[in-house]
matplotlib code that plots the C-alpha trace (Angstrom):
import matplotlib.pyplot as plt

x = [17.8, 16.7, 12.8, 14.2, 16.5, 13.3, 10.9, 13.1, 13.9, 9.9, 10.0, 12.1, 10.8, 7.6, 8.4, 10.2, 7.6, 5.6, 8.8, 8.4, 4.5, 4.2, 7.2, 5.0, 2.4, 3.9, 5.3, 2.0, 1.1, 4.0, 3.1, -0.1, 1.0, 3.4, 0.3, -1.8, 0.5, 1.0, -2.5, -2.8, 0.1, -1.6, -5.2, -3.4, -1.2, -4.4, -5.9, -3.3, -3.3, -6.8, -7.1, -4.2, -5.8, -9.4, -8.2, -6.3, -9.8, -11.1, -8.9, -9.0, -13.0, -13.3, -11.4, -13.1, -16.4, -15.4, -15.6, -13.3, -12.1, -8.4, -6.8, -9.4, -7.5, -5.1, -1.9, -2.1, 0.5, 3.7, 4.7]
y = [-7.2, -10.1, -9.0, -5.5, -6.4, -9.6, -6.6, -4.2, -7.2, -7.6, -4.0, -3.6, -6.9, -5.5, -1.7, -3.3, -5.3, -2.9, -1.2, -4.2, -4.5, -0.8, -1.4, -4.3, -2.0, 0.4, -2.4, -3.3, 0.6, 1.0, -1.9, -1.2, 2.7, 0.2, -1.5, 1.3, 3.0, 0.0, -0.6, 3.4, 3.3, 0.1, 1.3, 4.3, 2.2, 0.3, 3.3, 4.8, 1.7, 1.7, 4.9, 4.2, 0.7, 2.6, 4.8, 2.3, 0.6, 3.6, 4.7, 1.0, 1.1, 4.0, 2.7, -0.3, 1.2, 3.7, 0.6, -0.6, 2.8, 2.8, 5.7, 7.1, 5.1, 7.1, 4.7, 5.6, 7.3, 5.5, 5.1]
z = [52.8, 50.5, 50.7, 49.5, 46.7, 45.7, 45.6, 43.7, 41.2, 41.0, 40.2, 37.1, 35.6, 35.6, 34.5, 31.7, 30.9, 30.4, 28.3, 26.0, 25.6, 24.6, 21.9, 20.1, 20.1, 18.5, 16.1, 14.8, 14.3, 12.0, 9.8, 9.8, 8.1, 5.9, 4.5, 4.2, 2.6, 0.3, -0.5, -1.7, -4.1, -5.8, -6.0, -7.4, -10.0, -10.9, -11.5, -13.9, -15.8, -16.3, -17.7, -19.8, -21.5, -21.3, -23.5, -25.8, -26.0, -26.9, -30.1, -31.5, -30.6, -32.9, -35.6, -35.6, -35.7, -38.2, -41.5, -43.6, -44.1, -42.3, -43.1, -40.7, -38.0, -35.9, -34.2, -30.5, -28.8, -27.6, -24.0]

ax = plt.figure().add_subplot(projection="3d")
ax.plot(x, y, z, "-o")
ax.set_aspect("equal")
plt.show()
């Protein structure tokens, strides 16, 4: 009766081993969606902010290059 209940003990430790192995695993998938997921919504705020300066560049580019002249000059937009 002891072998039975040692091998039934041996048993469940190692099904819920297994149980607890597969539970890291899927751990590590969800933050690896976390930082993937974190990494796209920076390269896409980097990206809106450098169109946004890019143009900025642009509108005080052309006034500087336009001379002296500065009611040529257009204020750029607000925010």
């Amino acid at each position: 009766m002891l072998s039975y209940l040692s091998v039934t003990l041996a048993y469940v430790r190692a099904r819920l081993g297994v149980l607890h192995d597969r539970q890291q695993g899927v751990t590590a998938v969800e933050y690896a969606l976390m930082v993937a997921i974190i990494a796209l919504l920076l390269v896409g705020g980097f990206y809106a902010l450098f169109n946004t300066v890019k143009d900025r560049y642009g509108v005080v580019g052309d006034c500087v290059a336009s001379g002296p002249n500065p009611t040529t000059c257009t204020a750029p937009a607000g925010p």
